[in-house]
VEXTORSE-207783 format. One record per residue: residue in one letter; residue number from 1; y, z, x of N, C-alpha, C in turn. Coordinates in steps of 0.2 Angstrom, whole numbers, plus 5000, padded with zeros to 4 digits. Example, Ala and Ser with C-alpha at 12.3 -4.5 7.8 and 13.67 -1.06 7.14 Angstrom:
! VEXTORSE-207783
type;seq;n.yy;n.zz;n.xx;ca.yy;ca.zz;ca.xx;c.yy;c.zz;c.xx
a;1;4972;5039;5066;4978;5039;5062;4984;5039;5066
s;2;4989;5035;5064;4995;5036;5068;5000;5039;5064
//
This chain:
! VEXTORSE-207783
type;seq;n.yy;n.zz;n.xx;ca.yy;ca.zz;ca.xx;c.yy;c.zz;c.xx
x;1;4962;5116;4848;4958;5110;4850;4954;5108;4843
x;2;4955;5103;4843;4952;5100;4836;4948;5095;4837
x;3;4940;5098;4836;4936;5091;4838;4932;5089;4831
x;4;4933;5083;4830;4930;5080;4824;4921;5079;4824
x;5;4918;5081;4820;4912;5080;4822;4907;5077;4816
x;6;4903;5075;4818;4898;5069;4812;4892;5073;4814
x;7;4891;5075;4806;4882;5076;4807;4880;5075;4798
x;8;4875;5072;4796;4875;5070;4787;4866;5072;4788
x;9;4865;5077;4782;4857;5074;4782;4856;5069;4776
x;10;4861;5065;4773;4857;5059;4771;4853;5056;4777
x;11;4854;5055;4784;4851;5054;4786;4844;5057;4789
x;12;4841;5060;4785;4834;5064;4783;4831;5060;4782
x;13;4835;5054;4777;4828;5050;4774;4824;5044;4779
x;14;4829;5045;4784;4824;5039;4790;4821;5042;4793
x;15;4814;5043;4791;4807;5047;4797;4803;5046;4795
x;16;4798;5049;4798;4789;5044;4798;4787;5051;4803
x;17;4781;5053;4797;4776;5059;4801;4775;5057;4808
x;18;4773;5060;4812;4771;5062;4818;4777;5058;4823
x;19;4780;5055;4821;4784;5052;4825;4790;5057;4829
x;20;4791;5056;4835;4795;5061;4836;4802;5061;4838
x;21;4805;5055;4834;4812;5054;4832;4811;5055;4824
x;22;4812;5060;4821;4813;5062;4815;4816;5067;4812
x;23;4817;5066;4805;4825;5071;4804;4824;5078;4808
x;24;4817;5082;4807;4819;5088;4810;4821;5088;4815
x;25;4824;5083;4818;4830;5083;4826;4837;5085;4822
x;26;4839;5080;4817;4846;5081;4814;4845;5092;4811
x;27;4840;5093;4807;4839;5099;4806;4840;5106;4810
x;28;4836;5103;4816;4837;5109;4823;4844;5111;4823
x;29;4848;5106;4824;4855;5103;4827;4860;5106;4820
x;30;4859;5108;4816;4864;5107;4811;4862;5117;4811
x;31;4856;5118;4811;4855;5127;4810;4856;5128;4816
x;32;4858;5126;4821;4859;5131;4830;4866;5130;4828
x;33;4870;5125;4825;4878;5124;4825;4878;5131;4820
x;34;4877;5131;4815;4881;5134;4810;4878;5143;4811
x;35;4872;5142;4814;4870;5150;4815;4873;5154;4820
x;36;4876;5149;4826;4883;5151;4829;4887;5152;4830
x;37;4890;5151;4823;4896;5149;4821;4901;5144;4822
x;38;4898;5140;4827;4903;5134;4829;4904;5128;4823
x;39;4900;5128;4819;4900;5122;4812;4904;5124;4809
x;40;4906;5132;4811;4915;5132;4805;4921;5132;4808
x;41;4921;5130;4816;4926;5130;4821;4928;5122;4821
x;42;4920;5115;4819;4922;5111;4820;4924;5108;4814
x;43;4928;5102;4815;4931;5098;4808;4926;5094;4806
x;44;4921;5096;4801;4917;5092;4799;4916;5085;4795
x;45;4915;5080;4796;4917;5074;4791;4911;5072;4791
x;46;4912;5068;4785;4905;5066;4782;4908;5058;4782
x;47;4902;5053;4787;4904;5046;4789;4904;5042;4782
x;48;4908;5038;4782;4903;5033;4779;4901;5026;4781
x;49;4894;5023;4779;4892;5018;4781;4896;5013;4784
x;50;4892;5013;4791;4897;5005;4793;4896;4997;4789
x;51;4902;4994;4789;4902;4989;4784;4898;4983;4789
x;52;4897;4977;4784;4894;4971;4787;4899;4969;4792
x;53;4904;4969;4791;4909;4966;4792;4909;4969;4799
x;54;4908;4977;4800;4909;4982;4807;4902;4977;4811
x;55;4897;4978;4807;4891;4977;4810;4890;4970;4813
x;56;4892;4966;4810;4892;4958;4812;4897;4959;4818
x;57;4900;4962;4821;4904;4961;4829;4898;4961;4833
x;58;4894;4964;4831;4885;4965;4836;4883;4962;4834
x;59;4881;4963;4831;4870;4961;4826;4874;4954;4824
x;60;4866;4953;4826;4864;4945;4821;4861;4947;4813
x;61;4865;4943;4807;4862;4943;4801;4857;4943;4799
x;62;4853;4942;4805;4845;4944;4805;4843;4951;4806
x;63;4847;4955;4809;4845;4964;4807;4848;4966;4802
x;64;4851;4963;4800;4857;4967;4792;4849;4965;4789
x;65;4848;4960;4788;4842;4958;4782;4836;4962;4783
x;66;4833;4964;4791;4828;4967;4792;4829;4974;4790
x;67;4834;4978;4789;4837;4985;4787;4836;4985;4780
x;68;4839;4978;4776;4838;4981;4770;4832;4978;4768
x;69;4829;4975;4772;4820;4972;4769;4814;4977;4765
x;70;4815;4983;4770;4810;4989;4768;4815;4993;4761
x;71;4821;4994;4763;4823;4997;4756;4823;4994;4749
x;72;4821;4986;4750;4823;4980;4746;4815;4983;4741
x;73;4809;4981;4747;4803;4980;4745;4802;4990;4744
x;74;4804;4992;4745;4801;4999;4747;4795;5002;4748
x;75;4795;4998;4754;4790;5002;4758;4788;5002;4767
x;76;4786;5005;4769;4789;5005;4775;4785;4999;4782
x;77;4790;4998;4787;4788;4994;4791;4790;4996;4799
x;78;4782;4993;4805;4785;4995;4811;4789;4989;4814
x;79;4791;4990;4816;4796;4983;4819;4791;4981;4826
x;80;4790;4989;4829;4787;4990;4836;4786;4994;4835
x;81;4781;4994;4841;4775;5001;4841;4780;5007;4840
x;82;4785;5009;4842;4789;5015;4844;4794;5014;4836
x;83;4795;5009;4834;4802;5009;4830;4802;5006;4823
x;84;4801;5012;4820;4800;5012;4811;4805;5009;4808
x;85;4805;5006;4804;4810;5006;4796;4810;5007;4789
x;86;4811;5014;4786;4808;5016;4779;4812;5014;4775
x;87;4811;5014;4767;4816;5010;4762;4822;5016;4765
x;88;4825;5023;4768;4830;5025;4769;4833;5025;4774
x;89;4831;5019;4778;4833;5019;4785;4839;5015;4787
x;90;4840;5011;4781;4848;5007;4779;4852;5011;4779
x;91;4854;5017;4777;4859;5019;4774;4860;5023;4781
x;92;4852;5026;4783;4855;5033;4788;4858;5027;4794
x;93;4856;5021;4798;4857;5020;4801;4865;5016;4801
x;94;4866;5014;4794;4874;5014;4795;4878;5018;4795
x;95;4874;5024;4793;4882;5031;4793;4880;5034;4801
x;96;4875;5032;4804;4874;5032;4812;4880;5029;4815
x;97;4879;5022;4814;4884;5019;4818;4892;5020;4815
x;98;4890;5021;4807;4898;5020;4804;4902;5028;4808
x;99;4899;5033;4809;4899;5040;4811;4902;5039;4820
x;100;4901;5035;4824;4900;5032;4830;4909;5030;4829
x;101;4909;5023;4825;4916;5020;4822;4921;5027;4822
x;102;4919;5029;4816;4925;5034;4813;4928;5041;4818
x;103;4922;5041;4822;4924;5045;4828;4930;5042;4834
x;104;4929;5038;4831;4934;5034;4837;4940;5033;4834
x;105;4939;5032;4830;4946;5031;4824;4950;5038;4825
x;106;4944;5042;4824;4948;5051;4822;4953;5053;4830
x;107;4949;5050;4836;4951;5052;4842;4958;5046;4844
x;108;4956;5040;4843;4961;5036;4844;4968;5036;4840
x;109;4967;5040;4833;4973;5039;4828;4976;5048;4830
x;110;4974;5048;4833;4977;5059;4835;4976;5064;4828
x;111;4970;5061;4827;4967;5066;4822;4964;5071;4824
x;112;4959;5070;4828;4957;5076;4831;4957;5073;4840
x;113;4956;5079;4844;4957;5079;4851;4951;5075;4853
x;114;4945;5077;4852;4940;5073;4854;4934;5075;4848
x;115;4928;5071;4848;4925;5068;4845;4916;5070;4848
x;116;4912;5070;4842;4907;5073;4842;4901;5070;4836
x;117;4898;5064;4837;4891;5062;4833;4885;5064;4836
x;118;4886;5069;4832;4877;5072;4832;4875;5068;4827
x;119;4871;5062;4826;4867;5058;4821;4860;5054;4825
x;120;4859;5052;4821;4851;5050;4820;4850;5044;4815
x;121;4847;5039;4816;4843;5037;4820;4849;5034;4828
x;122;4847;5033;4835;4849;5033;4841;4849;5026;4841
x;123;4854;5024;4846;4856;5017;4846;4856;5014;4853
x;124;4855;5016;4858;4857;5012;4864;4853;5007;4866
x;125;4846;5008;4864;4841;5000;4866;4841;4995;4860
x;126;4844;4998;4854;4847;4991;4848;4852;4985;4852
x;127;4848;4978;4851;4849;4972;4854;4854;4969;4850
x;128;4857;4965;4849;4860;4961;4846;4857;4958;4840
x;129;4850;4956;4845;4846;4953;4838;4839;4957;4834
x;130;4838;4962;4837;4831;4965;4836;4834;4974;4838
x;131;4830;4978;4832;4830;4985;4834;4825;4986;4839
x;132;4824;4990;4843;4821;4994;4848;4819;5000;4851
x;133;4816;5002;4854;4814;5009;4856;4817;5018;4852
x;134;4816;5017;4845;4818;5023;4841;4824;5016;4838
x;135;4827;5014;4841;4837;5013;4837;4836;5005;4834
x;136;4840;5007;4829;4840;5001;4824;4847;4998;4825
x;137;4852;5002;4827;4858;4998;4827;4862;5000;4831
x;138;4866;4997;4836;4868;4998;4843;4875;5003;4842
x;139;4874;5010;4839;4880;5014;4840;4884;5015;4843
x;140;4886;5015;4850;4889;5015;4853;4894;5009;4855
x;141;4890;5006;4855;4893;4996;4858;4896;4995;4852
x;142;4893;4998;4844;4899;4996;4840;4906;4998;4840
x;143;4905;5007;4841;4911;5010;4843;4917;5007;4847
x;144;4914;5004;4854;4916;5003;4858;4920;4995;4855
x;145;4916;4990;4853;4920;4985;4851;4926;4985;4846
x;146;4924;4991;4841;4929;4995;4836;4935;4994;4840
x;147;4935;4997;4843;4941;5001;4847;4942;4994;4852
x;148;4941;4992;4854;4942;4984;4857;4947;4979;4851
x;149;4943;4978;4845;4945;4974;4840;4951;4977;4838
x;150;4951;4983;4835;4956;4986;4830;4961;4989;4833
x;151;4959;4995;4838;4964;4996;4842;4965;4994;4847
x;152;4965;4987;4850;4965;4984;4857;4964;4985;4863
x;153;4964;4992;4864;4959;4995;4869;4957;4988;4875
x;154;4959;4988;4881;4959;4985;4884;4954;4988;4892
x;155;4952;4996;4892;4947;4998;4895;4946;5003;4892
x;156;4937;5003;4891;4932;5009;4889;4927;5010;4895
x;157;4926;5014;4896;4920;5016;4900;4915;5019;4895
x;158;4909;5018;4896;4902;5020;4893;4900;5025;4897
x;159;4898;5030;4898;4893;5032;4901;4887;5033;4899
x;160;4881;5035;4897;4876;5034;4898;4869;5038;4900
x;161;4868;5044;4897;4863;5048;4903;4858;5051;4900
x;162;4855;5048;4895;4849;5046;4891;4844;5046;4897
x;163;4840;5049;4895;4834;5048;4901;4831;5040;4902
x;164;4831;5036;4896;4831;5029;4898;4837;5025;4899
x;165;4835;5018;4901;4840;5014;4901;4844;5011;4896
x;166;4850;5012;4894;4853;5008;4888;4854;5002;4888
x;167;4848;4998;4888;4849;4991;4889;4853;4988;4882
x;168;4852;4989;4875;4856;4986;4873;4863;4989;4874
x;169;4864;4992;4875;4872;4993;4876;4874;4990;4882
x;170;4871;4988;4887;4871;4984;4894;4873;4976;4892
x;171;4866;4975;4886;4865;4967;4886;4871;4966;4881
x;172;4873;4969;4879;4880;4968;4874;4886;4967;4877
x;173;4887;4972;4882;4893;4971;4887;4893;4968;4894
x;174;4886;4963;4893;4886;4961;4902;4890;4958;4904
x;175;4894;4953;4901;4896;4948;4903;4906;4950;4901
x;176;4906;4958;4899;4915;4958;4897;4916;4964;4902
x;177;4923;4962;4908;4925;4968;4909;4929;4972;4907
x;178;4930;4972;4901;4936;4978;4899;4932;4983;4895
x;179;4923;4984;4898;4921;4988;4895;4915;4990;4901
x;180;4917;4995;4906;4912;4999;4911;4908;5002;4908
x;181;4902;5000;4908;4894;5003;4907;4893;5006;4916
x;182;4891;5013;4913;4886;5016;4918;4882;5021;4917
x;183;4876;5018;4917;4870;5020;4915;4864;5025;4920
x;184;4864;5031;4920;4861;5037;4925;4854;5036;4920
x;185;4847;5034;4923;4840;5033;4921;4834;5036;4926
x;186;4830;5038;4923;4825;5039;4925;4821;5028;4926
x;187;4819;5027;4933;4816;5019;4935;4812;5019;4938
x;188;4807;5016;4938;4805;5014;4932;4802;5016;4928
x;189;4804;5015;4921;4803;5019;4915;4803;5014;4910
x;190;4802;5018;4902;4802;5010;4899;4813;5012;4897
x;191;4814;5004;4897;4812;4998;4893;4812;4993;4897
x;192;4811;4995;4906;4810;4993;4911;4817;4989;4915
x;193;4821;4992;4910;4827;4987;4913;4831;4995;4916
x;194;4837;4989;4922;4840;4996;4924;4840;4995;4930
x;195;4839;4991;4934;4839;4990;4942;4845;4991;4945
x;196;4848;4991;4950;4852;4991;4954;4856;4984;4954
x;197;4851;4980;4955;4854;4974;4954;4856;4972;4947
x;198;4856;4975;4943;4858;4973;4936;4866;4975;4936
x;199;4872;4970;4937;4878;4973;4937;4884;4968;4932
x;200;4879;4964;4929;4885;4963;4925;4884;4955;4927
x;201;4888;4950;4925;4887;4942;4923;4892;4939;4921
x;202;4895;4936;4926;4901;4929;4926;4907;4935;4927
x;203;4912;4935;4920;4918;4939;4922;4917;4946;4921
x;204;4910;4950;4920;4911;4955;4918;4907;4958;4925
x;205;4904;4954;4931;4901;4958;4937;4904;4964;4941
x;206;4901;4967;4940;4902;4974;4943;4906;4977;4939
x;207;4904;4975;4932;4905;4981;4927;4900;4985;4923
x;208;4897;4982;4927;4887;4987;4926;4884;4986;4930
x;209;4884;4996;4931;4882;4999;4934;4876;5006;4934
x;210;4873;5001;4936;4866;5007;4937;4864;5012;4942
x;211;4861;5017;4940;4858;5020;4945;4854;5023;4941
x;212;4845;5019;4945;4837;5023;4943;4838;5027;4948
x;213;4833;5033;4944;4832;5037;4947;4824;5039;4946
x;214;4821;5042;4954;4815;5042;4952;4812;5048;4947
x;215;4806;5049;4943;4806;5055;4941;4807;5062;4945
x;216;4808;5067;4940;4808;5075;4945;4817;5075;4947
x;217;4821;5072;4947;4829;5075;4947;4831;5079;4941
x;218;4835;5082;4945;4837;5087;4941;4844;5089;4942
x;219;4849;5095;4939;4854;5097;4939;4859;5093;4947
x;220;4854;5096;4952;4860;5095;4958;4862;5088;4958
x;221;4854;5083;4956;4855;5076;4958;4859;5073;4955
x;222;4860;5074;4946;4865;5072;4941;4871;5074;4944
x;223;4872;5082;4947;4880;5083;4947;4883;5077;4955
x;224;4879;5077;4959;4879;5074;4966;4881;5066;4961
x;225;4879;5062;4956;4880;5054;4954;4888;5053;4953
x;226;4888;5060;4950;4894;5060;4945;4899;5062;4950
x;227;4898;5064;4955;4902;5067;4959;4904;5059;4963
x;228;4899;5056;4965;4901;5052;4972;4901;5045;4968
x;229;4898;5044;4963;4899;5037;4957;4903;5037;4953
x;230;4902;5041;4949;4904;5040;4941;4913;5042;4942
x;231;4914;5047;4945;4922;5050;4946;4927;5043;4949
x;232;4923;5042;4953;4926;5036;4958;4927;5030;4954
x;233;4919;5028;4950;4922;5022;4947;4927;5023;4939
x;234;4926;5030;4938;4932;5031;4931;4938;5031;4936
x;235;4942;5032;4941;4948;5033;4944;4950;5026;4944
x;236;4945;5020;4948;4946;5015;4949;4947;5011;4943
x;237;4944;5012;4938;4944;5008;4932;4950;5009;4926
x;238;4951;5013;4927;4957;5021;4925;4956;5019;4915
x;239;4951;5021;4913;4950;5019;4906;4955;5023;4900
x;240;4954;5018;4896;4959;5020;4890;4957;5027;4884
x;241;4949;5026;4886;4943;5031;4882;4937;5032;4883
x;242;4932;5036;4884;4929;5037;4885;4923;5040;4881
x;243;4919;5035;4881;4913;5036;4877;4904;5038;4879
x;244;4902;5043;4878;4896;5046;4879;4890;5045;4875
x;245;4888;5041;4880;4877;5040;4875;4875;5046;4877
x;246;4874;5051;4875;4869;5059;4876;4863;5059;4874
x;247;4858;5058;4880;4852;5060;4877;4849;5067;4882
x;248;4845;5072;4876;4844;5077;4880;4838;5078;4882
x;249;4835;5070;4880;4829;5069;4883;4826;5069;4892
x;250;4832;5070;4897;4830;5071;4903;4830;5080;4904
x;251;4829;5083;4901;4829;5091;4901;4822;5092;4901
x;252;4821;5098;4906;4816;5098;4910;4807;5098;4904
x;253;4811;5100;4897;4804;5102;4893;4804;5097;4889
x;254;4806;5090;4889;4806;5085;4884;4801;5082;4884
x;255;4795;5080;4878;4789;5079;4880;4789;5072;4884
x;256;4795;5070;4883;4796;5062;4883;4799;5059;4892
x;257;4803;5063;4894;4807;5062;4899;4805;5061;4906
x;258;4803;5065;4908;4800;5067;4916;4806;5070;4921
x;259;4809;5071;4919;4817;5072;4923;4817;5081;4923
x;260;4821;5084;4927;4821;5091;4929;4829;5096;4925
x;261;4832;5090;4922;4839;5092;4920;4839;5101;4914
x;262;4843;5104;4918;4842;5111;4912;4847;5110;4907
x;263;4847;5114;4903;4856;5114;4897;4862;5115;4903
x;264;4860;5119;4906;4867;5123;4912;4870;5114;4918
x;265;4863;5112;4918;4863;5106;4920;4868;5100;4916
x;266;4866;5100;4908;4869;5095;4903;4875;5097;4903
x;267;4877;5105;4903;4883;5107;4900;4890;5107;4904
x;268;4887;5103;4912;4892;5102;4920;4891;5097;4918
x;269;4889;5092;4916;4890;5086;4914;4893;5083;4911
x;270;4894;5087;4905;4897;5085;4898;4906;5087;4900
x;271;4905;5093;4903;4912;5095;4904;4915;5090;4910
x;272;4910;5088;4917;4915;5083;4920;4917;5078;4914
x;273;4914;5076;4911;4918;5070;4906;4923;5070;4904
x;274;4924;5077;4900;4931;5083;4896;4934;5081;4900
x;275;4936;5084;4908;4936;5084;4912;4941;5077;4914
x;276;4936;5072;4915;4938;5067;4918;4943;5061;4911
x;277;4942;5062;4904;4944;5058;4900;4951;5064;4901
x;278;4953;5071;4900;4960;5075;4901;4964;5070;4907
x;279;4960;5069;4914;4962;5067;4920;4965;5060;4919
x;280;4964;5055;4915;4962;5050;4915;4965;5045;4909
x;281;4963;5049;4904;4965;5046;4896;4965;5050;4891
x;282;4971;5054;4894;4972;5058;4887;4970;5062;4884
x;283;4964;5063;4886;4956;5068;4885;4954;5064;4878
x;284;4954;5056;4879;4953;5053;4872;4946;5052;4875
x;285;4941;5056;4873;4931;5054;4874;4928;5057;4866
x;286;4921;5054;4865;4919;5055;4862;4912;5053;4864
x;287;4907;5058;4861;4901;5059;4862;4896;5059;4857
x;288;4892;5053;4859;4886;5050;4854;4879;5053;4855
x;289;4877;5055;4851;4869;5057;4852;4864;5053;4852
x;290;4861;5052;4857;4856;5045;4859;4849;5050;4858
x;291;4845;5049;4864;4837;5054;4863;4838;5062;4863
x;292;4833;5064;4864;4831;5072;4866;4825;5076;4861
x;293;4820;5078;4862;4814;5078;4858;4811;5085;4857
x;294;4814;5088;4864;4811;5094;4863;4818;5098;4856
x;295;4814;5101;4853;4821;5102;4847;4824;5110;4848
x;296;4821;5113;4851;4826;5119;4855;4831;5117;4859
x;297;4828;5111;4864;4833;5111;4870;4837;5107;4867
x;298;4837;5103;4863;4840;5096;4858;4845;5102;4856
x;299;4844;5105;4851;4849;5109;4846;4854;5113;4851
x;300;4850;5117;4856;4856;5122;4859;4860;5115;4865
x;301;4856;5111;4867;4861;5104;4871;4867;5102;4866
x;302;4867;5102;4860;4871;5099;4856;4878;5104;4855
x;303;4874;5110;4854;4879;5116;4853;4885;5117;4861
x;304;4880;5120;4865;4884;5119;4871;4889;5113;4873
x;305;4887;5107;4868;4891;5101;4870;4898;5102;4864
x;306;4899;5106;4859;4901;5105;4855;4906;5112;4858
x;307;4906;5115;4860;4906;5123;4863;4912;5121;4868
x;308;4908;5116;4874;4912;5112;4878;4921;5108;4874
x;309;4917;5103;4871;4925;5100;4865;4927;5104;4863
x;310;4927;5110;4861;4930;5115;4860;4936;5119;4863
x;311;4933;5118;4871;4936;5122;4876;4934;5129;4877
x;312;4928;5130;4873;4924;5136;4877;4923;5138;4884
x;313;4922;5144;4888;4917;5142;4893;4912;5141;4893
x;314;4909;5139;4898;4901;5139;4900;4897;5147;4898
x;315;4891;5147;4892;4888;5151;4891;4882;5152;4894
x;316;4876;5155;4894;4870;5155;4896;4866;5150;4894
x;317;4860;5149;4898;4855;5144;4898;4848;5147;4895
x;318;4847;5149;4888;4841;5150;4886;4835;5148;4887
x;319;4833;5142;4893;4828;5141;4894;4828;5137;4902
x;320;4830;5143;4906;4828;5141;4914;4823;5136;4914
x;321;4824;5133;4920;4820;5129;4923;4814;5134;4924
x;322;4809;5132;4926;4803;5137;4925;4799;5138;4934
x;323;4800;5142;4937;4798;5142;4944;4795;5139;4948
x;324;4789;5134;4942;4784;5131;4946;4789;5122;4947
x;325;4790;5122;4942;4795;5116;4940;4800;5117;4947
x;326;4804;5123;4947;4809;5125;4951;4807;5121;4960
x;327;4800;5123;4962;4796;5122;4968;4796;5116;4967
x;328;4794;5111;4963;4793;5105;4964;4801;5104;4963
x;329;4804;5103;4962;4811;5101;4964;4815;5100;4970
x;330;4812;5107;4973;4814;5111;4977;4813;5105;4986
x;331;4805;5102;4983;4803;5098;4990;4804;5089;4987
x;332;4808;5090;4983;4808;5081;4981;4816;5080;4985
x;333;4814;5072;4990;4823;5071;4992;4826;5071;4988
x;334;4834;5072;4990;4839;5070;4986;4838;5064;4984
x;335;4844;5062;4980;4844;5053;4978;4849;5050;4983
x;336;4851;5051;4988;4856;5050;4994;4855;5043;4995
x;337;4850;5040;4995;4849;5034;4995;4849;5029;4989
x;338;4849;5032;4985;4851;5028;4978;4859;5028;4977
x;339;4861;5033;4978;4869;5032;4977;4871;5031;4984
x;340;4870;5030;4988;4875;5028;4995;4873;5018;4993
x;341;4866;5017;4989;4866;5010;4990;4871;5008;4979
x;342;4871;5012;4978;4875;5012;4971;4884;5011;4973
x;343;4886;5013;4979;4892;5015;4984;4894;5007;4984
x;344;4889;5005;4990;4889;4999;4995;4891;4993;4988
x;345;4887;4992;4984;4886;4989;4978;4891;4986;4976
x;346;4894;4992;4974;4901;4992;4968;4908;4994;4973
x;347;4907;4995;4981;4915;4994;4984;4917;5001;4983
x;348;4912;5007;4983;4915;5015;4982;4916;5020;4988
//
C-alpha cells in the first residue's frame, strides 16, 4: 500500500503567538509520525505552491492580492478577529492548497493508493472572496475542482467532520451536483451556517447535506451518521473519489470543540471511508487536514489516520474518554431525530 503524504514545515512561517492554529500543530504531527516510525513507511512529497492559475478556479483576484499584501508590505495583518496573515503566509497557504492538488494528482494518476495532507494553514471556511475562520484558502474545494477540471471527474463526494461547518466548501459547491458535500458539525456553533435546510441551490439541491449536531456527541453518535447517512448517500451517488476535511477538533480534549469524539472514535471513521472509497471507487480518497488544537490528540489523530491508509489495524487509544465525560454522555439522547429528519430530507 502506498500512501502519498504532504506535510512541509515551510509552512512554520505562518503563525502568530498565542494564537492557537499555529505551526507547533504542523510540529506535533511530523515528531508523533516519525517517532513511530510511520514517516518512513509513508511516500513523503514536498508540495509545491498552487499556481494563480489553480487558485483562480475559486478565489477572486482579490485574495491572491490580500495573501501577497502582508508579504509585499512585511508586516503582519488580521483579516478577522480569528484569521491572521503574516509576510509567510503566502507561501505556506499555497503549498496548503497546492499539497490538497497534488494529492489528488498522486491518487488519481496510480501513483500512490491513497492520499494524506497533513498541512496548515486549514481551509474549509475560506470563501471564494474572503479568508475566514483560521483558513486563507479553500483546500479542499480546490482539490475537488482539480479533479473536476483536469481529470473530468464527474462525481466527488466531500465529507466533512471538522467540528465546524465547512461553509466555504458548501458555498463553493452549492449550486453543482457532480460534487456531494456532507458535512457532520457541532449547531449551532460558529460560523453559524449548517442547518438542515441548507441543501444545495437550482441544479445542485440535495447535494448538500447536513447534519448539526447538538454539543456532547461522541463516538457512537458519529458511527450511527455514518452508518445510516453518509453509507447511503455514498452508495446512491456512487462517487468517483473521495475526499476528507479532518478536523480533530470534535475530540473530546480540544479546547475549541465541545463534541465527546475520542481517537478510537476518529480512527472507525476514518477507516469507514478506507472502507467505503475500496467499496465504491477504487479506494481512490484522500484526506485533508482541516481543525484540531489539542496537539497530543491532533498528532496521534493524524498518526492513526496515516496507520489506517496504510492498512494497519486499529491500535490503542492513549487518551480515553475520561469517566466524568463518559457519565455525561452516557445521559445525553442519541441524535435519532437529527438523522431520521436528515433521512426524510434527502430520500434515504
Amino acid at each position: 500500500m502506498t500512501t502519498a503524504c504532504f506535510i512541509d514545515p515551510r509552512t512554520d512561517a505562518h503563525s502568530w503567538p498565542d494564537h492557537v492554529e499555529h505551526a507547533g500543530r504542523r510540529q506535533a504531527i511530523a515528531r508523533r509520525l516519525e517517532e513511530s516510525g510511520a514517516l518512513a513507511r509513508l511516500d513523503v512529497r514536498q508540495p509545491l505552491p498552487a499556481t494563480d492559475e489553480q487558485l483562480l478556479t475559486v478565489h477572486t483576484p482579490e485574495v491572491l492580492d490580500l495573501l501577497a499584501q502582508a508579504e509585499r508590505e512585511r508586516r503582519p495583518l488580521f483579516y478577522d478577529p480569528d484569521t491572521y496573515i503574516v509576510p509567510g503566509s503566502n507561501l505556506a497557504a499555497r503549498l496548503s492548497a497546492g499539497a490538497a492538488i497534488q494529492a489528488v494528482d498522486a491518487v488519481l494518476s496510480g501513483g500512490a493508493d491513497n492520499a494524506l495532507a497533513a498541512m496548515r494553514p486549514p481551509g474549509h471556511h475560506a470563501l471564494p472572496g474572503q479568508p475566514m475562520g483560521f483558513c486563507l484558502l479553500a483546500n479542499v474545494a480546490l482539490a475537488a475542482r482539480h479533479a473536476r477540471q483536469t481529470w473530468g471527474l464527474q462525481r466527488i463526494l466531500i465529507v466533512d467532520y471538522d467540528v465546524h461547518h465547512g461553509n466555504g466548501t458548501q458555498d463553493i459547491f452549492y449550486s453543482e451536483p457532480e460534487v456531494l458535500f456532507v458535512s457532520l458539525h457541532r449547531w449551532p456553533f460558529y460560523p453559524g451556517t449548517g442547518s438542515l435546510e441548507e441543501i444545495g441551490f437550482a441544479a445542485g439541491a440535495g447535494a448538500t447535506v447536513n447534519v448539526p449536531l447538538p454539543p456532547g456527541q461522541g463516538d457512537a453518535a458519529y458511527a450511527a451518521i455514518f452508518e445510516q447517512v453518509v453509507w447511503p448517500l455514498a452508495r446512491r451517488f456512487a462517487p468517483e473519489l473521495i475526499l476528507a476535511s479532518v478536523g480533530f477538533d470534535a475530540h473530546w480534549a480540544d479546547p475549541l470543540g465541545g463534541q465527546l469524539l475520542t481517537l478510537s472514535g476518529y480512527d472507525h471513521l476514518a477507516r469507514e471511508l478506507i472502507r467505503m472509497a475500496g467499496a465504491l471507487c477504487g479506494g481512490r480518497i484522500v484526506f485533508v487536514l482541516e481543525g484540531g488544537y489539542h496537539l497530543p490528540a491532533l498528532a496521534q489523530g493524524v498518526l492513526d489516520l496515516a496507520l489506517a491508509l496504510l492498512g494497519d489495524p486499529p491500535g490503542g487509544d492513549p487518551l480515553p474518554l475520561p469517566e466524568d465525560l463518559r457519565r455525561r454522555a452516557a445521559r445525553l439522547p442519541p441524535p435519532d431525530e437529527v438523522i431520521a429528519r436528515v433521512r426524510r430530507l434527502h430520500g434515504l
